[in-house]
N, CA, C and O of each residue as an XYZ file, in Angstrom:
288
protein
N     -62.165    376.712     78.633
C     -62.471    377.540     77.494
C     -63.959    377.893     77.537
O     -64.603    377.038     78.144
N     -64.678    378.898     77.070
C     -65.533    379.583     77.513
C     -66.508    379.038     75.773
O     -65.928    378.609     74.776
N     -67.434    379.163     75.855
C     -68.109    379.032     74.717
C     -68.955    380.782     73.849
O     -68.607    381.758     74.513
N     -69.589    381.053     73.008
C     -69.906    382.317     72.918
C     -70.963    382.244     74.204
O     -70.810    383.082     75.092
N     -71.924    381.359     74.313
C     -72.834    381.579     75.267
C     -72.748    382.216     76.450
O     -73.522    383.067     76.889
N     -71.249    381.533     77.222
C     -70.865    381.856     78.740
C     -70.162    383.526     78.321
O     -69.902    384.382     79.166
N     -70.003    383.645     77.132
C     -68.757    384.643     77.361
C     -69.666    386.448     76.795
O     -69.201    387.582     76.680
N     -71.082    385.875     76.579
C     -71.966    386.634     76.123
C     -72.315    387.056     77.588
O     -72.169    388.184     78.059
N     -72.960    385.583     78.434
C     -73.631    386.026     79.649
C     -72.749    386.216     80.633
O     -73.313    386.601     81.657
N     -71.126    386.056     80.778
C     -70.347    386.680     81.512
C     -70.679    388.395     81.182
O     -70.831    389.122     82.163
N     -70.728    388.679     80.523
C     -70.553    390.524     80.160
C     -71.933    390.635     80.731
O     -72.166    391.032     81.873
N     -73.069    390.156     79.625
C     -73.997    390.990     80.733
C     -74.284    391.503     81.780
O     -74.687    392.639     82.032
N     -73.954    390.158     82.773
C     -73.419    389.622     84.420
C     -72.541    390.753     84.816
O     -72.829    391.507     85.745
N     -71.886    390.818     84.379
C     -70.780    391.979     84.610
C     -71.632    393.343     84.640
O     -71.865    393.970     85.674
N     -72.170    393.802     83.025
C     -72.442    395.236     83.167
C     -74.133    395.469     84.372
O     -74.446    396.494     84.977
N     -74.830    394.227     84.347
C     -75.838    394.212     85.470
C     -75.157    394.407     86.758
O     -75.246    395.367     87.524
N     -74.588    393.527     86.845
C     -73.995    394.079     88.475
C     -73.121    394.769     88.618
O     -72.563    394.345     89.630
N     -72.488    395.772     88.188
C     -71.448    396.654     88.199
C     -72.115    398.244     88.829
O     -73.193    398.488     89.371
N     -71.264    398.893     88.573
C     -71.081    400.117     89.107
C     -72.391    401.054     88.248
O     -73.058    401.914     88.824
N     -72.506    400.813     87.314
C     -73.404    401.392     86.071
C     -74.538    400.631     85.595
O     -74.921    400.720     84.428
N     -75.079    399.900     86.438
C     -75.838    398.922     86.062
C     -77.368    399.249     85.778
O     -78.141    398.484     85.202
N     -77.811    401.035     86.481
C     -78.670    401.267     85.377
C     -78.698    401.676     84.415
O     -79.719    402.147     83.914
N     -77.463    401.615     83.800
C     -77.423    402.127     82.321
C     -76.887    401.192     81.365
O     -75.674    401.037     81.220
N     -77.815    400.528     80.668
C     -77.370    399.129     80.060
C     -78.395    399.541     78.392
O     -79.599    399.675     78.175
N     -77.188    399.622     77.540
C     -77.195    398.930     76.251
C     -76.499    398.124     75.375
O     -75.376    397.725     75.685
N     -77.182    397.731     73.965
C     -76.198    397.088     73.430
C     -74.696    397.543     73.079
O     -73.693    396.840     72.955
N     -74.818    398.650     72.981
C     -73.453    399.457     72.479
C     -72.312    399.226     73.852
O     -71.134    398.957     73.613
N     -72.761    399.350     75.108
C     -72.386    399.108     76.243
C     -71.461    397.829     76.628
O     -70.353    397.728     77.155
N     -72.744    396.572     75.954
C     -72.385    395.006     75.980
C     -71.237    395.046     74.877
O     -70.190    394.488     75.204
N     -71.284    395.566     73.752
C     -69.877    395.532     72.799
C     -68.997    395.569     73.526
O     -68.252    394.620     73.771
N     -68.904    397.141     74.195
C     -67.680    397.768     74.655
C     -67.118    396.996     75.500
O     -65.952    396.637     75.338
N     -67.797    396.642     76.463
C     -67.518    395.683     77.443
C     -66.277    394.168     76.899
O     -65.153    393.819     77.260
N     -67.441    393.580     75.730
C     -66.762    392.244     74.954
C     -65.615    392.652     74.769
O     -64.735    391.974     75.300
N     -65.190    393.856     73.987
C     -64.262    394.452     73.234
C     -62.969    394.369     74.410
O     -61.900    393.761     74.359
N     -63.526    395.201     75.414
C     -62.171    395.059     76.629
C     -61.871    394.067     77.491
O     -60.923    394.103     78.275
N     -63.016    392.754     77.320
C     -62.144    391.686     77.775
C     -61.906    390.908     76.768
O     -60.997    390.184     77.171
N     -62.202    390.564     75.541
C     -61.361    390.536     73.811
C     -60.172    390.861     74.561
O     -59.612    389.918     75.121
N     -59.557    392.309     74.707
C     -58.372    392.676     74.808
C     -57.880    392.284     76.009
O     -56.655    392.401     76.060
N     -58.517    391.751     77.255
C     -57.653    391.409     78.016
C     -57.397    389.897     78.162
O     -56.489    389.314     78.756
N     -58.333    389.470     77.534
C     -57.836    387.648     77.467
C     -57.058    387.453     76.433
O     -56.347    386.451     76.512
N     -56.943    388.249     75.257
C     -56.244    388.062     73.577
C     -54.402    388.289     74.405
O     -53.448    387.722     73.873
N     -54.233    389.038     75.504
C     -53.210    389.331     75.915
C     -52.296    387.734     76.856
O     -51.118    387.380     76.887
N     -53.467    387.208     77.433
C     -53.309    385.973     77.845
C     -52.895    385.007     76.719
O     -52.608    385.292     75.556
N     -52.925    383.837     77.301
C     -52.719    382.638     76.309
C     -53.734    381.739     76.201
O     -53.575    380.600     76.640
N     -54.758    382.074     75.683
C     -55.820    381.396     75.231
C     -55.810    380.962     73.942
O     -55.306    381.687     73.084
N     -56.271    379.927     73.661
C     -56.783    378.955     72.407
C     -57.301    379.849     71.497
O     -58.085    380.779     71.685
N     -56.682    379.391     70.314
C     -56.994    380.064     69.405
C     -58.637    379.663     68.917
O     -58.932    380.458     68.025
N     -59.925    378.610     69.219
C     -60.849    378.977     69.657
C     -61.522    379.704     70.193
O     -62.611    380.147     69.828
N     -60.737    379.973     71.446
C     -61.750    380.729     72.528
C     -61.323    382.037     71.859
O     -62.149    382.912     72.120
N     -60.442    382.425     71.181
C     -60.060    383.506     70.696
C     -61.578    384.124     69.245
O     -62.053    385.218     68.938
N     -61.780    382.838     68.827
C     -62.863    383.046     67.506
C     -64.358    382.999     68.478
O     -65.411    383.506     68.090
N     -64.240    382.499     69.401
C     -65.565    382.287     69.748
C     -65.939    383.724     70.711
O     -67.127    384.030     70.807
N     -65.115    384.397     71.259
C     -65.292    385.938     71.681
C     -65.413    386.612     70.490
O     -66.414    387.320     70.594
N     -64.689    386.812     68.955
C     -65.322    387.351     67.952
C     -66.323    386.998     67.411
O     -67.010    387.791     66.767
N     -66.602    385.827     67.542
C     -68.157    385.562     67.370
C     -69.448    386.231     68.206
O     -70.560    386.624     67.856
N     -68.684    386.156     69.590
C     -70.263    386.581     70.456
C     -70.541    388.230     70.347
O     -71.588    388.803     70.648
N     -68.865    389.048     69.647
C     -68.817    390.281     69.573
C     -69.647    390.542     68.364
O     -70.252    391.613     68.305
N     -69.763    389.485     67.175
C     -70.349    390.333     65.915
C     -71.790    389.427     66.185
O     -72.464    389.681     65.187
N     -72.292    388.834     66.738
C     -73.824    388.775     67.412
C     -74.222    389.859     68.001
O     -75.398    390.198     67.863
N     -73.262    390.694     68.843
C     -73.844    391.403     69.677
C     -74.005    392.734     68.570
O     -74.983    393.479     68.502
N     -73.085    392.786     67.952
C     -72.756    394.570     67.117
C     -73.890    393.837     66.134
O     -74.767    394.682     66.310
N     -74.472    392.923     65.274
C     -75.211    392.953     64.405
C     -76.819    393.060     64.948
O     -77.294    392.333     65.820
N     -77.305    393.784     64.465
C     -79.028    393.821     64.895
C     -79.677    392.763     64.233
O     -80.888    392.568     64.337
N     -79.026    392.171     63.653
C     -80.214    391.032     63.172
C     -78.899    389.572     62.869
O     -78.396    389.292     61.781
N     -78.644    388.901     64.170
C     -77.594    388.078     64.649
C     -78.291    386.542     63.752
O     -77.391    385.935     63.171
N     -79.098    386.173     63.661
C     -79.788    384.894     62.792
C     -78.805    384.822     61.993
O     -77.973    383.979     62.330
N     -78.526    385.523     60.832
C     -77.757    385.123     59.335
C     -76.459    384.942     59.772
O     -75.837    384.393     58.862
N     -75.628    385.177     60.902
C     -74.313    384.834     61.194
C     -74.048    383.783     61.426
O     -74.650    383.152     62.295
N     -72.792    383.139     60.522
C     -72.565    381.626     61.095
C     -71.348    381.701     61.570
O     -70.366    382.415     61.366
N     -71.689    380.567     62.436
C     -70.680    379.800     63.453
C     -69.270    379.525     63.053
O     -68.917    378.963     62.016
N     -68.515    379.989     63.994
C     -66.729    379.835     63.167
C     -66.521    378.401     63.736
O     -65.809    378.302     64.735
N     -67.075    377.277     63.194
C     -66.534    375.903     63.127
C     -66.959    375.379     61.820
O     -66.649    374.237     61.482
């Protein structure tokens, strides 16, 4: 199971080394979360790892991530 941390710096990792990798924003890093959200939510993952990808998604979509708390 992935924590928000790994599953934040998996995407980055991803959109840095990818095909498009000089074109990197936050809106980018969402989109990204968003379509593997949808491709692991399709798997059978823990209903954790399921909150902890909506977690690293509304860190990333909020500009000011401090006031968000932790889904435990």
């Amino acid at each position: 199971m992935k924590n928000v941390h790994e599953i934040i710096g998996k995407a980055v990792d991803d959109l840095l080394n990818g095909e498009n990798s000089q074109f990197f924003s936050r809106e980018l890093l969402l989109e990204h979360l968003v379509q593997e959200f949808m491709r692991v939510a399709s798997t059978d993952i823990s209903q954790e790892e399921g909150q902890n990808y909506e977690y690293a998604m509304r860190i990333v979509a909020s500009p000011v991530h401090l006031n968000i708390k932790s889904p435990s």
